[in-house]
GUKOL-628493 format. One line per 2 residues: number of its first residue (from 1); their letters; for each residue x negated, y negated, z negated of C-alpha. Coordinates in steps of 0.05 Angstrom, whole numbers, plus 5000, padded with zeros to 4 digits. Layout:
N
NUM) a) X,Y,Z  ...
***
This chain:
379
1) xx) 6725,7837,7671  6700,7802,7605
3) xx) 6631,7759,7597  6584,7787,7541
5) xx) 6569,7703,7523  6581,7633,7532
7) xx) 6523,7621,7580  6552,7679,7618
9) xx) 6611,7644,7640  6579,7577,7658
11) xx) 6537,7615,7705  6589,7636,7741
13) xx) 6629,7582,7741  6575,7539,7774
15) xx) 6537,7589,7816  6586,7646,7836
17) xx) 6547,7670,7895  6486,7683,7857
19) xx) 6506,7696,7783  6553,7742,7799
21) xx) 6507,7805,7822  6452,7771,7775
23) xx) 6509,7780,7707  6531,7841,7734
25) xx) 6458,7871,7738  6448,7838,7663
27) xx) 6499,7869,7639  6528,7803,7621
29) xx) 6593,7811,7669  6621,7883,7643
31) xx) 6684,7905,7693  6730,7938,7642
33) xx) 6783,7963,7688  6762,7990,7752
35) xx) 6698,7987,7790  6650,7925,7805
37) xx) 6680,7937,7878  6743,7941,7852
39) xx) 6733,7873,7829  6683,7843,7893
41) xx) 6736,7863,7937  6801,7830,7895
43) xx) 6762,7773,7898  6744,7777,7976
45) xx) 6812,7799,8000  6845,7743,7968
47) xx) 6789,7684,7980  6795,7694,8060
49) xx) 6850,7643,8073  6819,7587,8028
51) xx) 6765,7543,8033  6714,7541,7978
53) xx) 6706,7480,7929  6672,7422,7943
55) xx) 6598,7430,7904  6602,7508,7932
57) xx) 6617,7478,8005  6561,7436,7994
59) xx) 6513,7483,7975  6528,7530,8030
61) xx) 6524,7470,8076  6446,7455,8047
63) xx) 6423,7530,8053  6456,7525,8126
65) xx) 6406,7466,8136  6350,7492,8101
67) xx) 6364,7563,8136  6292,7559,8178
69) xx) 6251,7559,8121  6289,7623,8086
71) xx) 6280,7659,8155  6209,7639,8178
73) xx) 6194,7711,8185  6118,7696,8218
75) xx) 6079,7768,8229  6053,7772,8160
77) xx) 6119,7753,8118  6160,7801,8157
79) xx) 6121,7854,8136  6126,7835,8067
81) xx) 6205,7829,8071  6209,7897,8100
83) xx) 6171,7929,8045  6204,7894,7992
85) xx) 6272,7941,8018  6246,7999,8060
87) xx) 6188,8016,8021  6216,8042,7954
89) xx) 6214,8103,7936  6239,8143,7992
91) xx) 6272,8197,7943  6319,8134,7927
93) xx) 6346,8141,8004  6353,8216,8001
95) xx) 6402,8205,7944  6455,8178,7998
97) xx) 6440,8180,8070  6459,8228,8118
99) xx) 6412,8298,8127  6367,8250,8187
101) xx) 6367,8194,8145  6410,8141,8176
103) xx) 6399,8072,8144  6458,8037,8198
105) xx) 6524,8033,8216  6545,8100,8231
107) xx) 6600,8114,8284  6670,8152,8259
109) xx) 6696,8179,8321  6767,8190,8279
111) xx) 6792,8175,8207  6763,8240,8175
113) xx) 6700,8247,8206  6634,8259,8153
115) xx) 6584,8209,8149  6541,8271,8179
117) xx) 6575,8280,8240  6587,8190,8249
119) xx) 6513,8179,8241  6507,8245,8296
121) xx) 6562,8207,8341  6524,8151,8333
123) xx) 6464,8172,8361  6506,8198,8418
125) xx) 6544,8134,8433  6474,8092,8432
127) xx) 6442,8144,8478  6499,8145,8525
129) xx) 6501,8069,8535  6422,8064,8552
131) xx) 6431,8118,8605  6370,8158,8577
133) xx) 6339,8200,8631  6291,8255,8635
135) xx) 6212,8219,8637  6236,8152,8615
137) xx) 6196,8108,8567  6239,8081,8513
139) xx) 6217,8031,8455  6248,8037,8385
141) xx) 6247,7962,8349  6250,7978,8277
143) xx) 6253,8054,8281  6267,8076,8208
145) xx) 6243,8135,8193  6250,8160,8264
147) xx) 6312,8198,8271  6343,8161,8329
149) xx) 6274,8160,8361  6278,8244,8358
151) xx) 6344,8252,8382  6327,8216,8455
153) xx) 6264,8250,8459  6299,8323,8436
155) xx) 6363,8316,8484  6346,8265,8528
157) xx) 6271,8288,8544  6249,8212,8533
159) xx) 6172,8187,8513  6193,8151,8459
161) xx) 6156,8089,8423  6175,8074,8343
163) xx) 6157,8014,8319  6171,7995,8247
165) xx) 6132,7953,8189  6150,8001,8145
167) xx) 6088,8053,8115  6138,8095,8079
169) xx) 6181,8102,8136  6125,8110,8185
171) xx) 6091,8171,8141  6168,8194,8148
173) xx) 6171,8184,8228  6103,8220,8239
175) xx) 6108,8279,8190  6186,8293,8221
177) xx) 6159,8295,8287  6111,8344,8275
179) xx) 6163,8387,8236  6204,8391,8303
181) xx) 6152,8400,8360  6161,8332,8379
183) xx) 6096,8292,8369  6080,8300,8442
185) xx) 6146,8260,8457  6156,8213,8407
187) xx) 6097,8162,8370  6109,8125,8315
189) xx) 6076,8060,8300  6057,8010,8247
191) xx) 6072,7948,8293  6109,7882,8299
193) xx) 6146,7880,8360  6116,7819,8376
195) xx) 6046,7857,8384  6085,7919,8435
197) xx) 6048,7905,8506  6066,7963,8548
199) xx) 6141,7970,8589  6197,8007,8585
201) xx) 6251,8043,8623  6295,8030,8557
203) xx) 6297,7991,8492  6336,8007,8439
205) xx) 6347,7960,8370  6388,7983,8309
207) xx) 6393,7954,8252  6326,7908,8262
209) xx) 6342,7840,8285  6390,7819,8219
211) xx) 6312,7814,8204  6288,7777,8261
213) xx) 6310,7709,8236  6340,7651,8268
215) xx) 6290,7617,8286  6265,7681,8328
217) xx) 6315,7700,8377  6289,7669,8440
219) xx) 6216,7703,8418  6259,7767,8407
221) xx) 6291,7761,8481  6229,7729,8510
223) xx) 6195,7792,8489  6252,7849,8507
225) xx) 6251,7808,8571  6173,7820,8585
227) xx) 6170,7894,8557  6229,7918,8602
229) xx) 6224,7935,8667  6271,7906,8727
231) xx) 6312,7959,8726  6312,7974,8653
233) xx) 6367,7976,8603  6371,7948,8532
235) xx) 6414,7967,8470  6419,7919,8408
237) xx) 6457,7941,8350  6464,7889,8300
239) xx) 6512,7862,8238  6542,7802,8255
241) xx) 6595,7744,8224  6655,7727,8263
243) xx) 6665,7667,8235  6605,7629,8263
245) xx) 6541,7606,8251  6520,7609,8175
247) xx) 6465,7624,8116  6458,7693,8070
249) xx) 6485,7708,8007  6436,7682,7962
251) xx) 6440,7745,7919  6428,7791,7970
253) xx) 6371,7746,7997  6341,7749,7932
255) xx) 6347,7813,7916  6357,7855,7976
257) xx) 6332,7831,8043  6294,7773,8043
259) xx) 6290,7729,8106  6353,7768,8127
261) xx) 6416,7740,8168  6459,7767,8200
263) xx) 6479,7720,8266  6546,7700,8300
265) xx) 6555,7731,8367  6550,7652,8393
267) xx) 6476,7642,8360  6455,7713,8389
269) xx) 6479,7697,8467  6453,7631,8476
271) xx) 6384,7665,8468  6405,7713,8521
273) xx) 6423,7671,8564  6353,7621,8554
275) xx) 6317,7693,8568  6344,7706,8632
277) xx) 6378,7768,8606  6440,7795,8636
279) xx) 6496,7824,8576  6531,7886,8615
281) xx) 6574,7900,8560  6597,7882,8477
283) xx) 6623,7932,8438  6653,7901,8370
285) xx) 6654,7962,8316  6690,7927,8262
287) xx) 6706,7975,8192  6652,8029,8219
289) xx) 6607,7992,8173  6658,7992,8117
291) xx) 6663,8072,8115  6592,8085,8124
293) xx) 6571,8035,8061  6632,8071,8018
295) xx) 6606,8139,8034  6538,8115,8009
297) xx) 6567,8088,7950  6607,8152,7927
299) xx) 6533,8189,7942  6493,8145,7909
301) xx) 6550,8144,7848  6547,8215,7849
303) xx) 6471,8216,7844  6469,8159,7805
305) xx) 6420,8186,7742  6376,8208,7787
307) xx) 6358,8139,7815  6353,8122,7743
309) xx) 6302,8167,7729  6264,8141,7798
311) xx) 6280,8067,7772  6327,8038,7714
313) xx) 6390,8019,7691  6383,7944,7717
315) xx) 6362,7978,7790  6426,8016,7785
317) xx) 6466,7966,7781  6431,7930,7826
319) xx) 6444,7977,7884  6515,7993,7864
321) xx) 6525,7916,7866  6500,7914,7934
323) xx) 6537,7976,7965  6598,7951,7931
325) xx) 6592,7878,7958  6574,7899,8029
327) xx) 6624,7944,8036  6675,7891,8009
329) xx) 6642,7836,8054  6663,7884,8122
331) xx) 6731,7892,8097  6746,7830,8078
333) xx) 6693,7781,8099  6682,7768,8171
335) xx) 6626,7820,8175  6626,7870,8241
337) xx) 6569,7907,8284  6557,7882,8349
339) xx) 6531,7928,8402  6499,7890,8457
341) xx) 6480,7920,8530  6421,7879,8559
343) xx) 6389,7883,8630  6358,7843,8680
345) xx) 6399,7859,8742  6470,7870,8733
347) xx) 6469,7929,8777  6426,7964,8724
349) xx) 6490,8006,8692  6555,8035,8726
351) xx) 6604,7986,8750  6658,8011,8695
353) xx) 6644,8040,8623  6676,8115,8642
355) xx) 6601,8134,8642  6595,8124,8561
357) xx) 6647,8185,8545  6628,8225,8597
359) xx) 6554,8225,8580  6581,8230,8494
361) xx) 6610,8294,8527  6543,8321,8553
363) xx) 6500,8308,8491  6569,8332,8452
365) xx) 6540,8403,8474  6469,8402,8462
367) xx) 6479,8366,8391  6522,8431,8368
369) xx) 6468,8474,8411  6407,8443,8370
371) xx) 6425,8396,8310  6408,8421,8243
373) xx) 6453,8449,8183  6483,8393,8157
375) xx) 6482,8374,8079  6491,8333,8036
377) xx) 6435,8279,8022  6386,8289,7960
379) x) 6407,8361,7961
***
């Protein structure tokens, strides 16, 4: 790597953790061997065993501190934060998602699996540990553009509840759901969960609450704990650290999800546990998150002038920074996916977790009965 000036270096040198992607998207840090993950992850994988310098230490201690105020995601600034990542230009998304448009950790079931068929496992493993039945009424927090929504109303014959704060994901949701026959099933709203009054049989979560903030879990519980019903099941899918409690990158709160954090497993469960919630089960999925974000990457490398066309060169780089760095921060960073099984009685789910493969095995069938030709995103 090589600085284009002076000023360049001194930027780094003082503020790593935010002139780094900042240079990079400048073109002011040019990687001249390699790739910029190349790079991201030389410096990850060999950073783990040290502790940083003192004035870096310190800063990360003061946005630890000062961590309420980055994440005081009220009503009206979470729907701001959303938009400022899930409303671009959903062409942008087609470039590298999977043909239903997956934006979370998808599920690789062995070591050559597609991203296709580990965002389709995915959707199986979260609908076999919620015990989806026929009839029952199951709320999607943060429902994306609706795919995992469709899938447990198509196989599971669930009403099914979207909410999201996204308008481009929601026009998404809606206009799929009329595609497939399933409007009847499935409704798609433009809602804070906070504002949800009706129970459910079943709540599911995925990829949502790294946007809850801090500062929100117990009015996350509190509220999964009112909208469920006594013998209801809850399933929250979620990034978390496992190193404990700490603040975001300051680049990627800046430039990609702002008010975003993703918790230690110790932060999330002491909310639980204040909301009266029962955990049945914790799944860790450690480098799932790793192989999904590099099979984005390649994609969106592959596709790369046609998000210039949609945005510009400084975008670009922008996006391959952050691909590059998240992928780098699950390999080598202390970043993993928790999967956590909520209920209010602990009788609510099978005494032992055979149940999960053998009900994998049953939607197994009707996914190669039903799902659709699969492709390549942006094609």
């Amino acid at each position: 790597m090589r600085f284009t000036d002076r000023g360049a270096e001194f930027r780094f040198m003082t503020n790593p953790e935010l002139a780094f992607g900042e240079l990079f998207m400048d073109g002011r840090l040019i990687v001249t061997g390699g790739s910029i993950y190349d790079l991201i992850a030389l410096f990850l994988s060999n950073m783990g065993s040290r502790k940083p310098i003192g004035f870096i230490k310190l800063r990360r201690a003061l946005r630890t501190i000062f961590r309420p105020l980055a994440q005081f995601n009220s009503k009206r600034r979470a729907r701001r934060n959303v938009a400022h990542h899930y409303d671009l230009d959903g062409r942008l998304y087609d470039l590298f998602l999977d043909f239903d448009k997956q934006y979370s950790c998808a599920y690789f079931e062995h070591p050559d699996q597609g991203l296709d068929e580990a965002q389709l496992a995915k959707r199986r493993h979260i609908a076999a540990k919620l015990l989806v039945e026929e009839g029952h009424r199951v709320l999607d927090i943060g429902c994306g553009w609706g795919g995992l929504a469709l899938y447990l109303a198509e196989h599971c014959g669930a009403r099914v509840t979207g909410a999201t704060l996204s308008e481009e994901q929601l026009g998404v949701a809606r206009a799929t759901a009329r595609q497939q026959g399933l409007a009847g099933r499935a409704e798609f709203r433009l809602q804070d969960y906070r504002a949800v009054t009706e129970t459910f049989d079943r709540i599911v979560s995925v990829g949502m609450f790294e946007h809850v903030g801090a500062g929100y879990y117990d009015t996350f519980f509190r509220k999964v704990s009112e909208l469920l019903t006594d013998d209801g099941v809850m399933l929250l899918h979620s990034i978390g650290r496992v190193d404990g409690p700490g603040s975001t990158n300051p680049w990627a709160a800046k430039y990609i999800f702002p008010g975003g954090y993703a918790p230690a497993l110790s932060e999330v469960m002491a909310s639980i546990e204040r909301c009266r919630l029962v955990v049945t089960d914790i799944e860790i999925l450690r480098l799932h998150y790793a192989e999904t974000l590099q099979a984005w990457r390649a994609r969106f490398l592959a596709r790369r002038e046609a998000a210039k066309q949609l945005y510009d060169e400084r975008f670009c780089r922008m996006w391959e920074f952050y691909l590059a760095s998240a992928e780098a921060s699950f390999r080598y960073d202390g970043l993993v996916v928790f999967q956590i099984q909520l209920a209010k009685r602990q009788e609510a789910v099978p005494l032992t977790r055979d149940y999960i493969a053998a009900r994998e095995d049953a939607l197994r069938g009707k996914d190669q009965r039903h799902r659709p030709g699969l492709r390549i995103a942006g094609e």
